[in-house]
N, C-alpha and C positions, 0 to 999 in steps of 0.2 A: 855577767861580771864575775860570780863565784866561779866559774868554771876556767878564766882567766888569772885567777888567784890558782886555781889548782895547777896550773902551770909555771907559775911565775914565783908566787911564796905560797909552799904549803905549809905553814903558821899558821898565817892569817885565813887562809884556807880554811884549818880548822876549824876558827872558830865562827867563822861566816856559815859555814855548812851547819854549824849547830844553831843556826838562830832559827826562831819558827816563823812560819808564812805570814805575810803583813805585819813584822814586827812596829813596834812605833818608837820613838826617842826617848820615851822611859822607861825601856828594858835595859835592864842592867847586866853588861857582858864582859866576864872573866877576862882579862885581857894580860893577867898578872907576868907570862909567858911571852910578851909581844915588849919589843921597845918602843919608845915613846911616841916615835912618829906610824906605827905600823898602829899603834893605838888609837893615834888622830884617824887614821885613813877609817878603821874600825867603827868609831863613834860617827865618823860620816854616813858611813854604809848607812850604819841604824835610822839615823835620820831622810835619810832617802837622798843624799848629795852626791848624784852618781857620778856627775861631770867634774866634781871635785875629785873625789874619788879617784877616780883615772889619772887626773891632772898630778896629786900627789904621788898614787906608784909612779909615776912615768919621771916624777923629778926623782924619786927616791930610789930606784933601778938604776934609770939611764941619765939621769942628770941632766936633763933637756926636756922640751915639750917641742910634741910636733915631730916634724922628720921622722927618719928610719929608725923606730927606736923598739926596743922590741915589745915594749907593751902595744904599740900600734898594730906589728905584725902579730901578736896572737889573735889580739881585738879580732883583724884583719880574717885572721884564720879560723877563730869561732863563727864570724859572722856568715866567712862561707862554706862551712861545713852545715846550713840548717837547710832549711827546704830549698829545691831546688826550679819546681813545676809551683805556675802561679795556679791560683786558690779561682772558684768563681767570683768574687769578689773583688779580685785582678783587673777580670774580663771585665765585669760591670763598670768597674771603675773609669775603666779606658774607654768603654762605651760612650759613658758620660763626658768626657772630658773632650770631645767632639763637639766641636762652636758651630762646625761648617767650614771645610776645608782645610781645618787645622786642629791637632789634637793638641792639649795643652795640660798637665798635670803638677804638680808642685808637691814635693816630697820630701820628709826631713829623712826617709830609710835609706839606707846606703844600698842596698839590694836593687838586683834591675829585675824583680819578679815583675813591673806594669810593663817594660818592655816586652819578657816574654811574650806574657797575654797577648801581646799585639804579633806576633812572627809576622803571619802571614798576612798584615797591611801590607800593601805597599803604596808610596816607596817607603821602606823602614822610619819607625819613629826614631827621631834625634834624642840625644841621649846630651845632655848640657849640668854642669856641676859648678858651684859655687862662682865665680869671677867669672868664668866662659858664657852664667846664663847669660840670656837675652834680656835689654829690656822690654818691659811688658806693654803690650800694645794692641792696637785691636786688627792689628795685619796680621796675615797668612802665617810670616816670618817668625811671629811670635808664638814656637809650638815646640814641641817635642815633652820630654818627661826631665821633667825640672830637680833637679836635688841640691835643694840648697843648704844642705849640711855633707856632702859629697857624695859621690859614689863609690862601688868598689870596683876594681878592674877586673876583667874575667881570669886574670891571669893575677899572683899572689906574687909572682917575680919582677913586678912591678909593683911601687907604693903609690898606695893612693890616699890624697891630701884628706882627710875625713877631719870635722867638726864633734870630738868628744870629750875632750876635757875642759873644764874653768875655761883655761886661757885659752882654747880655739872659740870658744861663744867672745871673749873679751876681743879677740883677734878679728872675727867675721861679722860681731854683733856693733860692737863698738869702734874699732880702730879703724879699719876698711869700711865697715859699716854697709857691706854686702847686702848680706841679709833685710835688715832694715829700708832699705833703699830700697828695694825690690818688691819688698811688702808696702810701702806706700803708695808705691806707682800704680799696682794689683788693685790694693783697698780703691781707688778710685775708680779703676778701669771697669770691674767685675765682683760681681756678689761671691765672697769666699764662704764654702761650705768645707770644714773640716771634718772628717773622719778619722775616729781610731786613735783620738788625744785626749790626756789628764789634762784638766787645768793646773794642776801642779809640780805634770812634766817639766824638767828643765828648758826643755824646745818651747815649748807652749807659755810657760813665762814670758821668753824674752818676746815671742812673737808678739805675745796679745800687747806686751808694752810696747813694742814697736808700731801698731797699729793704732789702740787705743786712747792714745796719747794726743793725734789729731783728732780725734773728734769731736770734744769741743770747739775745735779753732775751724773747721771746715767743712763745710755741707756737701758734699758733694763726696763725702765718702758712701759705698755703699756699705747695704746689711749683709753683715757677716752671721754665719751660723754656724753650730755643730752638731753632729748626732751625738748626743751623750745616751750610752746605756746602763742602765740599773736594771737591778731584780726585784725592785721595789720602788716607788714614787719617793722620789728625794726631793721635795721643794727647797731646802738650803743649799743643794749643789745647785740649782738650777739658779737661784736667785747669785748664788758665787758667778757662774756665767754669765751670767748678765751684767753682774757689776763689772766686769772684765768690756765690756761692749759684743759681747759675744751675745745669739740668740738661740738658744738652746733648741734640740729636737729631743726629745727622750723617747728612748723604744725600751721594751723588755731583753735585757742583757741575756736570760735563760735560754737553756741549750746553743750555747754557744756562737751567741751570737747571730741566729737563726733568723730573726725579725728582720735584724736590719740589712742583711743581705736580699732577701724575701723584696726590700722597701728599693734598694738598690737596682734589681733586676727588672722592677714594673717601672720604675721611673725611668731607668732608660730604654722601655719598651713604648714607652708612650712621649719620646722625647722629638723632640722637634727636627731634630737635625738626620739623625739613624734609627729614628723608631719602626714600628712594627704598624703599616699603613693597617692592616688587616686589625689588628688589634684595638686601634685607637677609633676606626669606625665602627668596632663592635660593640667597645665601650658608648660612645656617644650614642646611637640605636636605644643600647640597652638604658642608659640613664633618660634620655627623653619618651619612654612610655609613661612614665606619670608628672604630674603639675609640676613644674618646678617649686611651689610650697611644698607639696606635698613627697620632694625627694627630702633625704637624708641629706644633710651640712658636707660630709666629704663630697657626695657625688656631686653637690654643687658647685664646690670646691675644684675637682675633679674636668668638671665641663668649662669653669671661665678659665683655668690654667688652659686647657688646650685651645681657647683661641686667643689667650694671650702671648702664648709662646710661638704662633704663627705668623709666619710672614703674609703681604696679601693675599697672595693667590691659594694659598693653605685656607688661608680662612675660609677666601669664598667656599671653595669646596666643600668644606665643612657646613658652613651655613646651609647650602644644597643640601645636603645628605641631611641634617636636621629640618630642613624643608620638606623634603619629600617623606621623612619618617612620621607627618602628621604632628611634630611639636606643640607642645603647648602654647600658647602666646607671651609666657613668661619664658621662656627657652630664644624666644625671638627678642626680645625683652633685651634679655641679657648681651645679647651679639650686640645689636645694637651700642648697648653703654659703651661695652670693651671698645668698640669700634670709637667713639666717639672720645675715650681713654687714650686712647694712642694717637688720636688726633692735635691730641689737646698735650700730651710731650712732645710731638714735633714741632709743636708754635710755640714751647716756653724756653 
């Protein structure tokens, strides 16, 4: 957004560039040099009102919100000058988002870096933005890379409809009511795992109140989660998530983010759909040489996730392979319950 300012008004430019890193609302900033309203936009920054933010240059430039207006085309044009080759975490991501015959993803970033990641699927993943998504279903039909705050077009000589200021959240959140609609039908169809959100993101706002709001009224929503990271054990951000209806993962935020990629690339090695057959029979082997007491809580963890993520004939297979490895009787144990788990959801 400063970098936006440095194009648009270098005033305010100024004095954003001089603010230090995680300012908070009661820093107090020379603004004596800025009129009144480039001062409102100022005192938003500080507070961290980015959506606002935009919304007012864009009235205070162009005199419109939305459209072809040129705060949107800088926006437009910073956003695609940044990276251009998606990251490992890309790849993982798209990995995961593989049901079984259909890939499916939901993204507030305007970027088609999970496209990339995927070139060489084929047939090419669909590419669906704001009013054109799909609804959500548990068909085939229901797939591609979902961007419910829009996308960007590869091409800058084209505008693309983007969700960034105030009144585009009031516009897609509220009025159309896009957004919201789409995350209710989601919340029930499928357990949402978010990645790479503040809970006091302006996106992450509105979502978790779009979501959270039926659950008291309706059982049949499922558990939603996030990865949240820190560099330290935060129990009051966590317990923040949770009051939100959200269920927290916490990994260690340090080196850059390093864990939870790490966490990304085993889970989808050991995923049901495109995992890594070799892998996930190595694991199982390796966790049924000793008693199942006598494993550690993840491996255990570790073993009932993989046959509960299996369809039948996965399982049996599995069960064999834990047969023939000389299992303990607590390993045999376990199959069994699971088995008798997923008996016991198809009759209620």
């Amino acid at each position: 957004m400063v970098d936006v300012y440095a194009r648009l008004d270098t005033s305010v430019h100024s004095v954003l560039a001089g603010l230090p890193a995680g300012v908070c609302n009661q820093w107090q900033v020379d603004c004596s040099a800025l009129t009144e309203r480039q001062t409102a936009e100022v005192k938003r920054f500080v507070v961290g009102d980015y959506d606002v933010v935009l919304g007012m240059l864009e009235r205070r430039l162009d005199d419109q919100t939305r459209g072809d207006s040129k705060v949107r085309r800088e926006v437009a044009a910073r956003l695609s000058s940044g990276i251009h080759k998606p990251a490992p975490i890309h790849r993982a991501l798209m990995r995961l988002a593989d049901r079984g015959g259909a890939k499916t993803i939901v993204t507030t970033n305007f970027d088609l870096l999970l496209q990339k990641a995927t070139q060489r699927h084929r047939p090419p993943i669909a590419t669906y933005a704001l009013g054109a998504i799909p609804r959500p279903s548990r068909q085939t039909d229901f797939s591609g890379v979902l961007h419910i705050h829009g996308a960007l077009n590869a091409g800058l000589s084209r505008f693309s409809e983007l969700v960034l200021s105030d009144q585009d959240f009031g516009e897609f959140y509220l009025r159309r009511r896009v957004v919201p609609d789409f995350i209710y039908d989601a919340a029930r169809l499928f357990h949402l795992v978010l990645v790479g959100y503040s809970a006091n993101d302006p996106p992450m706002r509105y979502l978790l109140n779009a979501v959270a709001a039926d659950g008291s009224r309706f059982d049949d929503l499922k558990e939603r989660f996030t990865f949240f990271g820190t560099n330290a054990p935060d129990p009051v951000s966590l317990e923040d998530w949770k009051g939100r209806g959200i269920t927290p993962i916490r990994y260690d935020s340090n080196g850059n983010h390093h864990s939870l990629l790490a966490t990304l690339e085993r889970w989808a090695e050991l995923s049901a759909v495109n995992g890594k057959k070799a892998k996930i029979d190595s694991e199982l082997r390796r966790i049924v040489k000793v008693s199942r007491p006598a494993a550690s809580e993840s491996d255990r963890d570790l073993f009932d996730h993989l046959f509960r993520r299996s369809n039948a004939s996965e399982r049996t297979r599995l069960a064999s392979l834990v047969s023939d490895a000389n299992a303990d009787i607590g390993w045999l144990d376990a199959i069994v319950k699971i088995a008798a788990e997923r008996e016991r959801g198809r009759k209620s």
